[in-house]
MARTOR-995953 format. One record per residue (C-alpha): residue number from 1; x, y, z; residue in one letter. Coordinates in steps of 0.5 Angstrom, whole numbers, plus 500, padded with zeros to 3 digits. Layout:
REM MARTOR-995953
+-----+-----+-----+-----+----+
:   i :  px :  py :  pz : aa :
+-----+-----+-----+-----+----+
: NUM :   X :   Y :   Z :  a :
...
+-----+-----+-----+-----+----+
***
This chain:
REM MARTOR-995953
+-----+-----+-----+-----+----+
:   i :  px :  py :  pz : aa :
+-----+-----+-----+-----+----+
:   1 : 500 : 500 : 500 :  x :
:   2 : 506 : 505 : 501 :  x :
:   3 : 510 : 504 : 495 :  x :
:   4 : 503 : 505 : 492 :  x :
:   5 : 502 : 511 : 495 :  x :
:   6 : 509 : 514 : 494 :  x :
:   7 : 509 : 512 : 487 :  x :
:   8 : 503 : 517 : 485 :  x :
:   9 : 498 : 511 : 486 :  x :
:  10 : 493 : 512 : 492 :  x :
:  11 : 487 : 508 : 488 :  x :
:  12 : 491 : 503 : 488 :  x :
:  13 : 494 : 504 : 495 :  x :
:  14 : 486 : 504 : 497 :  x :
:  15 : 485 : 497 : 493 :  x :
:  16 : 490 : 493 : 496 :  x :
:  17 : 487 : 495 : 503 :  x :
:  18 : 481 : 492 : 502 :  x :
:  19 : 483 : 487 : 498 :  x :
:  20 : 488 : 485 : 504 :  x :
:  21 : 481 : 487 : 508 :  x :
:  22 : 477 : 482 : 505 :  x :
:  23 : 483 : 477 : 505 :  x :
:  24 : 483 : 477 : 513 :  x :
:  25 : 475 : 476 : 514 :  x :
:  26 : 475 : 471 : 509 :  x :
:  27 : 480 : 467 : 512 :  x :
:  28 : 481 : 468 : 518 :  x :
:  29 : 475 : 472 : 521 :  x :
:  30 : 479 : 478 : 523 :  x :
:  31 : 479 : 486 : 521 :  x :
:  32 : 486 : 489 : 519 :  x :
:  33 : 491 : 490 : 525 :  x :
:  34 : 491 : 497 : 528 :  x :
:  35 : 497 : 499 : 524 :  x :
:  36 : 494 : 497 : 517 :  x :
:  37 : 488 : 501 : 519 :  x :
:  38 : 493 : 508 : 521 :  x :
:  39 : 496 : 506 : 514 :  x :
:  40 : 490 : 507 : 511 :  x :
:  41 : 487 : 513 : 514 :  x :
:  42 : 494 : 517 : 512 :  x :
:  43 : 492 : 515 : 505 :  x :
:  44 : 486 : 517 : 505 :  x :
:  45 : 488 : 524 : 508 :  x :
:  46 : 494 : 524 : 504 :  x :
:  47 : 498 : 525 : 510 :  x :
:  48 : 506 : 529 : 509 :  x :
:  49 : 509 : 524 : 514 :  x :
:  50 : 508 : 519 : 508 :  x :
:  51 : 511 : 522 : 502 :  x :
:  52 : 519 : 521 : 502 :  x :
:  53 : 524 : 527 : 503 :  x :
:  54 : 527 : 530 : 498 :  x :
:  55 : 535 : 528 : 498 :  x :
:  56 : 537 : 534 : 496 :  x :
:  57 : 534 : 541 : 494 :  x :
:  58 : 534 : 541 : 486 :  x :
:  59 : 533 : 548 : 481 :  x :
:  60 : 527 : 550 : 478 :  x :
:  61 : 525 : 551 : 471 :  x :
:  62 : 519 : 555 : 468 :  x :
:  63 : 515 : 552 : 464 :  x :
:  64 : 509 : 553 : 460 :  x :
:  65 : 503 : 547 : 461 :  x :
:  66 : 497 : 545 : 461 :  x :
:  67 : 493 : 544 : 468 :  x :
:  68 : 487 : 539 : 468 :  x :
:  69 : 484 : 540 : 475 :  x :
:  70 : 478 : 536 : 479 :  x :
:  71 : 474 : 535 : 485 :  x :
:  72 : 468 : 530 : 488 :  x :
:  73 : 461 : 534 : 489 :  x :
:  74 : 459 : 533 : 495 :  x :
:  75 : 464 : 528 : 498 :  x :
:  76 : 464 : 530 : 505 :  x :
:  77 : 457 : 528 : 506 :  x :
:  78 : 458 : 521 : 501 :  x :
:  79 : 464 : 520 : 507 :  x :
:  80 : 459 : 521 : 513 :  x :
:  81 : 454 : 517 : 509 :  x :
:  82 : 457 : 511 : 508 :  x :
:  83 : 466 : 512 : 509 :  x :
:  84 : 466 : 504 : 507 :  x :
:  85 : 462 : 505 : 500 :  x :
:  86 : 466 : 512 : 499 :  x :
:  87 : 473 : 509 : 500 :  x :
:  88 : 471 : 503 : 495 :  x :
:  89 : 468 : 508 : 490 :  x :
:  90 : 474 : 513 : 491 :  x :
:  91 : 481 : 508 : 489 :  x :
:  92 : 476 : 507 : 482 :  x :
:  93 : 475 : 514 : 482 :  x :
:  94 : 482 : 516 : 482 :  x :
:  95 : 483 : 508 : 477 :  x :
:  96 : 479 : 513 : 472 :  x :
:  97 : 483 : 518 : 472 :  x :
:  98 : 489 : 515 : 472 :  x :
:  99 : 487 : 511 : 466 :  x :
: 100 : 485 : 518 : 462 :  x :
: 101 : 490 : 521 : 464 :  x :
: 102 : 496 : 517 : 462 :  x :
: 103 : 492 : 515 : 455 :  x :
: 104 : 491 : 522 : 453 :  x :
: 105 : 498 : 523 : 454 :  x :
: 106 : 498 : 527 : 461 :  x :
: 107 : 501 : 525 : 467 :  x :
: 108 : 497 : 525 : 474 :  x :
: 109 : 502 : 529 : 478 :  x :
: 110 : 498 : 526 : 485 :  x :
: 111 : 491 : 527 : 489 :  x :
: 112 : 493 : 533 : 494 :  x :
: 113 : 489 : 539 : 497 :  x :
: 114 : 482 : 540 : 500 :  x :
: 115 : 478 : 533 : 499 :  x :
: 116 : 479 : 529 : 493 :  x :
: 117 : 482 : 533 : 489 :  x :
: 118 : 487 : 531 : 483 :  x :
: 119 : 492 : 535 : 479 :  x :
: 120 : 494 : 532 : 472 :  x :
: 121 : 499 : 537 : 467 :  x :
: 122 : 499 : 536 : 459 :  x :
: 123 : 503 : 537 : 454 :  x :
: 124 : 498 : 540 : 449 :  x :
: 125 : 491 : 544 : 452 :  x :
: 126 : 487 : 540 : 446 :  x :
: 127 : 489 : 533 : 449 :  x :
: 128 : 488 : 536 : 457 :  x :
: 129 : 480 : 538 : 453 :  x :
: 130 : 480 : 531 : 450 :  x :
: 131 : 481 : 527 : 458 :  x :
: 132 : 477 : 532 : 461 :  x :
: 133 : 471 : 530 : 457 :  x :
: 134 : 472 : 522 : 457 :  x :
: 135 : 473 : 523 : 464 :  x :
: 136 : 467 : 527 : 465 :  x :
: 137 : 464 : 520 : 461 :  x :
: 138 : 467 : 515 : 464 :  x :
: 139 : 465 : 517 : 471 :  x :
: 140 : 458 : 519 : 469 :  x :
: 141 : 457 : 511 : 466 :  x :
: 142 : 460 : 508 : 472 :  x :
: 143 : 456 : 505 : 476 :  x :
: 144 : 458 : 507 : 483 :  x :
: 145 : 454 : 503 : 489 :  x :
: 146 : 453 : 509 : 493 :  x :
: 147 : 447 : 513 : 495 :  x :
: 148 : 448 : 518 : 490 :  x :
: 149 : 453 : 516 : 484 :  x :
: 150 : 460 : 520 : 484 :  x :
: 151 : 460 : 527 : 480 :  x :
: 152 : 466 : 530 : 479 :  x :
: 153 : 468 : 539 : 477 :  x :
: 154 : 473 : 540 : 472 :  x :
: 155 : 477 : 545 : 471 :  x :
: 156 : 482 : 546 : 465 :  x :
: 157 : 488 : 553 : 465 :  x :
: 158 : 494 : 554 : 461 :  x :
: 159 : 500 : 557 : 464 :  x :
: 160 : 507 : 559 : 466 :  x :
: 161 : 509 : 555 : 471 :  x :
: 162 : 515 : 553 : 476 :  x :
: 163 : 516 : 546 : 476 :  x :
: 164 : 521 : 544 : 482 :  x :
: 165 : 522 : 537 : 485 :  x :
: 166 : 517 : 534 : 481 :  x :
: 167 : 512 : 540 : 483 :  x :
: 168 : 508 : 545 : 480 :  x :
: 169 : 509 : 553 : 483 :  x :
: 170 : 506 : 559 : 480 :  x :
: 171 : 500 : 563 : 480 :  x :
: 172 : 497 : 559 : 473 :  x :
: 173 : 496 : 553 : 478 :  x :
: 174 : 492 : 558 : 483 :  x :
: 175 : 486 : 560 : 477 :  x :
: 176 : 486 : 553 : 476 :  x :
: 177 : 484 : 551 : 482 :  x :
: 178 : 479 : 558 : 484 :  x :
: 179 : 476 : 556 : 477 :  x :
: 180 : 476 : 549 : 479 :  x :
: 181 : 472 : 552 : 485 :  x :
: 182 : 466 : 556 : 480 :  x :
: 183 : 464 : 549 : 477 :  x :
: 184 : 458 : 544 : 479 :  x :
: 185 : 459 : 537 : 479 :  x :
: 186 : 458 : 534 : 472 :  x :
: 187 : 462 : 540 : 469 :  x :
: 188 : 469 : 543 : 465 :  x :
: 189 : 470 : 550 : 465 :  x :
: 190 : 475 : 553 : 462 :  x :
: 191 : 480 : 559 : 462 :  x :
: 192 : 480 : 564 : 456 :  x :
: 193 : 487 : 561 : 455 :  x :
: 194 : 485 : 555 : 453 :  x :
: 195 : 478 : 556 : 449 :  x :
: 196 : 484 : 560 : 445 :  x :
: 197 : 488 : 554 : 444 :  x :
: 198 : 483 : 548 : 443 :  x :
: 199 : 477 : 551 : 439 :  x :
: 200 : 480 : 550 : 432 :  x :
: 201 : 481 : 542 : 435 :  x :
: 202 : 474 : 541 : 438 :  x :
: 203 : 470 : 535 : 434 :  x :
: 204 : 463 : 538 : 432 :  x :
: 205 : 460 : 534 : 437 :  x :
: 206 : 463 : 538 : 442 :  x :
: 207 : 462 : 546 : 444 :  x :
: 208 : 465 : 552 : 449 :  x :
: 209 : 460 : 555 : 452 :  x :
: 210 : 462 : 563 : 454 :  x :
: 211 : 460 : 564 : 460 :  x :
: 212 : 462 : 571 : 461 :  x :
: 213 : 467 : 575 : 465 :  x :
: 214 : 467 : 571 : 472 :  x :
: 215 : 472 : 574 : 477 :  x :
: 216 : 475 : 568 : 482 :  x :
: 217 : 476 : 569 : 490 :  x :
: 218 : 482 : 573 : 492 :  x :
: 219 : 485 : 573 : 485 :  x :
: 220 : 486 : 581 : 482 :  x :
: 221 : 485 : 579 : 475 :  x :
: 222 : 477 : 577 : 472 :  x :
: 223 : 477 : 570 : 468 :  x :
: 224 : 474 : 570 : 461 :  x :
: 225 : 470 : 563 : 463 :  x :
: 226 : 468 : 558 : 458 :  x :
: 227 : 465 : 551 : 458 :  x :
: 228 : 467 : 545 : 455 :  x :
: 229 : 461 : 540 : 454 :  x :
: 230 : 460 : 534 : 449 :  x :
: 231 : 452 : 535 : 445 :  x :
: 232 : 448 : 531 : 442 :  x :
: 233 : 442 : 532 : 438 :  x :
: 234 : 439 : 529 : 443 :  x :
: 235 : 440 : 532 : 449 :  x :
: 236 : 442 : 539 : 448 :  x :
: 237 : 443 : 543 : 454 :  x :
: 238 : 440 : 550 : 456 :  x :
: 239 : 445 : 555 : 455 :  x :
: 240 : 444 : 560 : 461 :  x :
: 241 : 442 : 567 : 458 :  x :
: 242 : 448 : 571 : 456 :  x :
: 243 : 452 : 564 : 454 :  x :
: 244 : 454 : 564 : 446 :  x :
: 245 : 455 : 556 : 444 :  x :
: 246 : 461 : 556 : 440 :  x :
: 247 : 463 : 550 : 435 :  x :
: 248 : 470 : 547 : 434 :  x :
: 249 : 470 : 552 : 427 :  x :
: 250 : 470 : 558 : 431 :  x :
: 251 : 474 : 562 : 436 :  x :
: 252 : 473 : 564 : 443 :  x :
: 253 : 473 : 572 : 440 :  x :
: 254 : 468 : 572 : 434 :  x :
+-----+-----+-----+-----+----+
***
């Protein structure tokens, strides 16, 4: 379970708890030792005194990258209700996002801040759009067996960062998480900067919605904020008033 977990592999850290739990019940009717047990709530906290310390101080290098941000909606009261059912539901929840992340050539850098957060960097911001909206998929078609299924906030920010001891720094990581924190369950809001980039690479069955002008918690700068979503002729959903759908033809200015 640890060198999962130091590996970046919280999910499967939290698998191989129950496994070894179920393993223990089956064969020998007992539950898991006080230090398996210890073990596994510092996972789920993503307790530091788990991380490795770093042998030695390494320079930092600024970069441009493209940052993939999420959260569960509404996690606490899924913990309250049934923490069992929400650890179970949360190691396929990270599995999820490890699998499209990695396939659309991003790197899931770790499950850190408040909650049940991932933080992912990509390369190119149309591959960052691409996972955000099969991850939205994959999680909406999950059958989770929890009272209400999992539903995720996504958000999606290209920017100048400093990269430092594996590590992202700057103000670019801050407006991703304060868009990240603007988003409901079940949605992709994007930075102006990424509609910019991604627009022209969108499939037609997949539109930015202008959101307008949104200003983010203790941040001096207003964002221009657009939602990425997949349509269908079937099921178009409303846009807010103001909102202006744009296809993957048009640009975020026209």
């Amino acid at each position: 379970m640890l060198a999962l977990y130091r590996a970046g592999r919280q999910g499967e850290a939290l698998g191989a708890y129950q496994r070894a739990r179920a393993l223990l019940a089956d064969e020998l009717g007992v539950d898991p030792g006080p230090d398996l047990r210890r073990l596994q709530v510092a996972i789920v906290g993503q307790d530091t005194a788990l991380e490795i310390p770093a042998a030695q101080d390494l320079p930092s290098v600024t970069r441009t990258v493209t940052f993939l941000l999420t959260d569960i909606e509404g996690s606490t009261a899924a913990w309250e209700a049934d923490a069992g059912a929400m650890a179970v539901a949360l190691a396929r929840h990270d599995e999820l996002v490890e699998q499209v992340v990695t396939s659309r050539g991003g790197r899931l850098i770790k499950t850190r801040g408040e909650g049940d957060a991932t933080f992912s960097v990509f390369e190119r911001a149309s591959a960052a759009a691409a996972a955000a909206i099969e991850l939205q998929d994959a999680i909406f078609h999950e059958p989770w067996d929890l009272q209400d299924p999992i539903r995720i906030r996504v958000a999606l920010h290209t920017g100048e960062v400093e990269l430092r001891d594996g590590d992202y720094f700057g103000r670019a990581v801050n407006r991703a998480a304060r868009l990240r924190s603007l988003a409901i369950g079940g949605q992709i809001l994007c930075s102006g900067a990424i509609a910019e980039l991604v627009v022209d690479s969108l499939s037609d069955d997949v539109v930015l919605a202008d959101l307008g002008m949104r200003q983010l918690r203790n941040l001096a700068r207003p964002e221009h904020v657009f939602e990425l979503r997949l349509e269908t002729a079937s099921d178009v959903p409303p846009t807010q008033a103001g909102d202006e759908p744009l296809s993957g033809r048009a640009s975020p200015r026209s």
